[in-house]
N, C-alpha and C positions, 0 to 999 in steps of 0.2 A: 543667581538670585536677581529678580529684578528690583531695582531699588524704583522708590518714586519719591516724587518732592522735587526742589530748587535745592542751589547754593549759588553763593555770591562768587562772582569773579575771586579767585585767590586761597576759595574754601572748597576746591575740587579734592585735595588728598582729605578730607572729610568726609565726602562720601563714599571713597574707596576704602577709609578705614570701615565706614558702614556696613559696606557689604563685605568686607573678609571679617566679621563678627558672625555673620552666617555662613560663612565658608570654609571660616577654619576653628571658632569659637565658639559653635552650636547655638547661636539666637534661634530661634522661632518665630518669629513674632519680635519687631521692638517698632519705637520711632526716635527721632533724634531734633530737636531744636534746640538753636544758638543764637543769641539775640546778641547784636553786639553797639553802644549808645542809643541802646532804648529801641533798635531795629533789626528784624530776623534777618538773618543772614545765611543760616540752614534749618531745613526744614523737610524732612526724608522720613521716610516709612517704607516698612518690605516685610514678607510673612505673612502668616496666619493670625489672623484676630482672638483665635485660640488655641494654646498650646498644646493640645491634642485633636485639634481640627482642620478642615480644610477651606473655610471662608475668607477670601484675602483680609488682611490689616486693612485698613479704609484712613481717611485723613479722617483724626477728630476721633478714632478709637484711645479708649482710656485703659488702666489698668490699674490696678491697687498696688499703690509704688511703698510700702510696708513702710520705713523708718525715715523714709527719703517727709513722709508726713511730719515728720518732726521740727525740719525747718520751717515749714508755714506755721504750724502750729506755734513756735519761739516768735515768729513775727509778733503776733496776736497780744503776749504781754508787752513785748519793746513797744509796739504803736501805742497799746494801755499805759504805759510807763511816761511816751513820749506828749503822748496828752495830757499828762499829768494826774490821771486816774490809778494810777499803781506805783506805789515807793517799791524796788528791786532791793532796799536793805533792811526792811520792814519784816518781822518775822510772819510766817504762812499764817500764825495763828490771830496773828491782827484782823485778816479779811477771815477766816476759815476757825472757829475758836474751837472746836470737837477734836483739830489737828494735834494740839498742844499738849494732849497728854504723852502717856512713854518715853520722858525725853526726847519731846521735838520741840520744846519751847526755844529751841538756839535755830531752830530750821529757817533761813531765812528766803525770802524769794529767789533770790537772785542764784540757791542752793539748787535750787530744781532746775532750777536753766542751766548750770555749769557742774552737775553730778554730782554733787559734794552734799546733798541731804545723807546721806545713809541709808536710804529706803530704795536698793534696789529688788528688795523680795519681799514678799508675805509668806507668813509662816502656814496659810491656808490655801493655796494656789483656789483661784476661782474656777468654775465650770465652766463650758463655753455662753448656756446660758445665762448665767450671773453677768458675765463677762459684756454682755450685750446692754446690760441695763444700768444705765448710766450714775445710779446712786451707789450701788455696789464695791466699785471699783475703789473711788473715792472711800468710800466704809472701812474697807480694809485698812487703807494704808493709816487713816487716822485710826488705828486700832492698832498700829504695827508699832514696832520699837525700832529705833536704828541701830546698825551694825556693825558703826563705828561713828563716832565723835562726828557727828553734823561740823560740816566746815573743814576738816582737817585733813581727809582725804579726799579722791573720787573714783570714780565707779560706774560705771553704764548702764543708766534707772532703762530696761530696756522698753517695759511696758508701765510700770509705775508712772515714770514721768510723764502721761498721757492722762493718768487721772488728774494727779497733783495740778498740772497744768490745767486741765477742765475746769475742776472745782475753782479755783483761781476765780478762772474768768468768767464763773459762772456767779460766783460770789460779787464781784466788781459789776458786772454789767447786768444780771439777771439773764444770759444767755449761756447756750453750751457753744463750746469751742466753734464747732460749725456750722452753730449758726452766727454767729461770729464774722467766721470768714467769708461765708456767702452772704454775707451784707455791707462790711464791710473792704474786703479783699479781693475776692472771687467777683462780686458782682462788678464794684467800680470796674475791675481790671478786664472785662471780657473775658477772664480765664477760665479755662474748664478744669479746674480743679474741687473735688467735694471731699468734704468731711460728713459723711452720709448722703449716700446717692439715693437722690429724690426720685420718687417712683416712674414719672414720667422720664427720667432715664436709665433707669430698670428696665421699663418697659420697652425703651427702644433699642433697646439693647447697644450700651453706649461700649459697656466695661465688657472685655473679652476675660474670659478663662485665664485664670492662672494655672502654673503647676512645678513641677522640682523638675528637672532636668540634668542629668550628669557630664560634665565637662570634656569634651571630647580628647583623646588621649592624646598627650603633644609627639610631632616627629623630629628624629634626628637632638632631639637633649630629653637630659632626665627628667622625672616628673619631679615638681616641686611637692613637699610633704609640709606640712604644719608642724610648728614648733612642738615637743613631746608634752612640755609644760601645755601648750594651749589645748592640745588634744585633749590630756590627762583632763586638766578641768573642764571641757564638754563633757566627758563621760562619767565622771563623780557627779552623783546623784545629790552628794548634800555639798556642792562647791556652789560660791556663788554664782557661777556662771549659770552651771544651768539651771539652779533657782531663779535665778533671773527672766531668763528665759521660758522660763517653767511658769510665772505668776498665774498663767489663764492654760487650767491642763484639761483635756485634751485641748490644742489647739481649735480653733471652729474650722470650719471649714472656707477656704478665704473667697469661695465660687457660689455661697448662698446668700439671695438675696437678703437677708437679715442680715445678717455682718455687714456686707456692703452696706446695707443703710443706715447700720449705727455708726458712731462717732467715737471711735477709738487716737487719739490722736497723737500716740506714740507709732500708730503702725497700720489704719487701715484707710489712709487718703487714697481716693482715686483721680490719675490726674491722666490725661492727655502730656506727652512730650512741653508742648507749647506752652500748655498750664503749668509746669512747673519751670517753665523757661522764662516766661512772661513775668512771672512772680516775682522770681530772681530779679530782674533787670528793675521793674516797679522799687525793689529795696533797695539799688544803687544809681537810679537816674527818672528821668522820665520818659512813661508808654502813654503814648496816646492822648498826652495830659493829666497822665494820674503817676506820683510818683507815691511811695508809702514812707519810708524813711528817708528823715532829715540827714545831713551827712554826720551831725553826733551821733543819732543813731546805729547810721551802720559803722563808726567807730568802736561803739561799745559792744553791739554784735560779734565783732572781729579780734576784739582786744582780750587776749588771754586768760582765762579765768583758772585752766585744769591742763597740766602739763606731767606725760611722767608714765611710770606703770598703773594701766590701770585693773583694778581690782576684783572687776568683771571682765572686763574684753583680755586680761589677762598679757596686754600688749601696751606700747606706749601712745596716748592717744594724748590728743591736744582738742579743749575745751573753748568758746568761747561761751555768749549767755546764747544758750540751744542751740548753735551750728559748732560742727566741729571743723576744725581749722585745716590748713594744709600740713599737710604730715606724713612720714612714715605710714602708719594705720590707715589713713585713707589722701591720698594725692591728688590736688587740685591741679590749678593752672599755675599758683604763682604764688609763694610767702605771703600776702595780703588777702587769699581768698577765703572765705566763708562757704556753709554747704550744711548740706546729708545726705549722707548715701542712705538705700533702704536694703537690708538686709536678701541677699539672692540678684541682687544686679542694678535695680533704676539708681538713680543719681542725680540730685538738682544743685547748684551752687552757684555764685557770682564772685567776680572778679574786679571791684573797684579799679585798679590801676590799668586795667587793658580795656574797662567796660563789658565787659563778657560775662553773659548769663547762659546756662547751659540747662538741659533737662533733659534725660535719659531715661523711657521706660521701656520693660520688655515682657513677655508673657511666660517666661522661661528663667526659672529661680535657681540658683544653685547656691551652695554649699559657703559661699562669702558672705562673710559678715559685713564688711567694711569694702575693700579696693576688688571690686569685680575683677575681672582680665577683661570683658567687655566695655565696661563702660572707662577703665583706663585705656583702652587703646584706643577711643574719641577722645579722651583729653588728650593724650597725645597727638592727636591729627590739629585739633581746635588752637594747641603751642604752635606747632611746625609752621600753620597756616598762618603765623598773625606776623 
């Protein structure tokens, strides 16, 4: 495989982790950047730009990084919050008042960001195209009841927390989440990251094909199986799991333009590598003269909110407000890091104490929820290396 891109003096076992991801990990298609004080430090691309095609990957190809959208999207209230435009202990129905019914009068912001609302299903799964139109979404869930004591436990809102989130910031600012960010996130930062891709990069065809890929079969050890519990609830139909998962049935299709250019902001950001590496780093230092968060911010970001078994992912995951933490369930660089993985493989996250921001996307989705094997065997090059 031939790789392309830079690395810095010291981040060579980096790229060689890159390319035995296509050698012995089945990539197709990825790219890989790592910022480290505010400064790339790796920046590689190899593959096809679509996962069932033959057009090379190009520097500046994007992809739809599915839940890895989820940490931009958490930025969006902390910067709301840090401006002072949004109280985090102020109940949903203060900015959102339609929320309040069903017993969610106790739902408070800071719930939605740290999975402890109760709202990770509707009892109506939406259509794909309901699912597109951005009052919809939001509809439901203020029409839902919680399914357990708001606050008490948590639970992985898989798609929910993308409306809840919306409507927020749609309510505080008069704007939807993405436009939002491509004003004030995306744009400051020169990042190439969208929450609805704009038709002039539609049309250029920025974002490559996604698609499922199957894990290539390991040699010389056993194959790893999933816990029977976890199993068991993917395939129960009335488990939370895959209610959760289930909110928007049929899935859309995640390769037409309409989905790409809605604003789903639990799961359908398209980012470039660098755009969601660049991102990272802007929330723990400064790019280029634009940093976003203050260092309470990314305190409060980081600082534990949801620890434990969780109720959806059916594993022990760790919460902060919208990024999930280093852990078991998905592994960072270091005890202090912040993140999202996106469901079938990308990965964005940062690392306050090392300075290390990372972003991982590929064209090639498998079967992982949380700790790809691809996208952990760059974190462990990105340790080794430092």
């Amino acid at each position: 495989m031939d790789v392309n891109g830079t690395v810095a003096e010291g981040f060579e076992p980096v790229r060689a982790a890159f390319a035995r991801n296509f050698e012995a990990l089945g990539d197709r298609g990825a790219a890989l950047a790592v910022y480290r004080d505010g400064r790339k430090v790796v920046d590689l691309w190899a593959g096809t730009k679509d996962v069932d095609g033959t057009e090379p990957w190009q520097h500046g190809t994007a992809q739809v990084v599915r839940s890895a959208t989820k940490g931009v999207a958490a930025a969006v209230l902390l910067l709301l919050r840090q401006r002072g435009e949004l109280d985090l202990d102020a109940p949903v129905a203060e900015y959102w008042p339609k929320f309040k019914g069903h017993g969610k009068e106790r739902v408070l912001v800071r719930h939605v960001l740290n999975h402890r609302a109760g709202l990770p299903v509707i009892d109506r799964p939406l259509t794909p195209e309901e699912a597109l139109d951005p009052l919809r979404g939001p509809e439901a869930v203020a029409a839902q009841a919680p399914v357990w004591e708001p606050g008490t436990d948590h639970g992985y809102h898989a798609l929910t927390y993308g409306w809840m989130l919306d409507e927020l910031v749609r309510r505080v600012t008069g704007l939807g989440a993405g436009e939002w960010i491509a004003r004030e996130i995306s744009g400051p930062l020169g990042a190439e990251f969208w929450l609805g891709l704009p038709e002039a990069e539609e049309a250029a065809g920025r974002a490559g094909r996604v698609g499922r890929v199957e894990a290539p079969e390991p040699t010389g050890a056993l194959r790893a199986r999933p816990r029977r519990s976890v199993t068991e609830a993917y395939q129960d139909p009335d488990s939370l799991t895959r209610r959760a998962f289930a909110a928007i049935t049929p899935f859309p299709d995640q390769n037409e333009p309409a989905y790409r250019a809605s604003a789903l902001p639990a799961t359908n950001g398209i980012s470039t590598a660098d755009g969601l590496a660049r991102i990272y780093a802007a929330l723990i230092g400064e790019v280029d003269g634009v940093r976003l968060f203050d260092p309470a911010t990314v305190e409060l970001a980081r600082a534990e909110e949801s620890a434990g078994p969780d109720r959806v992912l059916v594993v022990n995951t760790r919460f902060g407000l919208g990024y999930m933490l280093h852990g078991s369930a998905s592994p960072f660089l270091g005890a202090g890091s912040f993140g999202h993985p996106g469901r079938g493989g990308s990965l964005g996250f940062a690392d306050p104490e090392t300075g290390i921001a990372l972003g991982y996307v590929t064209n090639g989705f498998r079967k992982t929820v949380t700790a790809d094997p691809r996208a952990q065997a760059l974190v462990r090059a990105v340790r080794a290396a430092l």
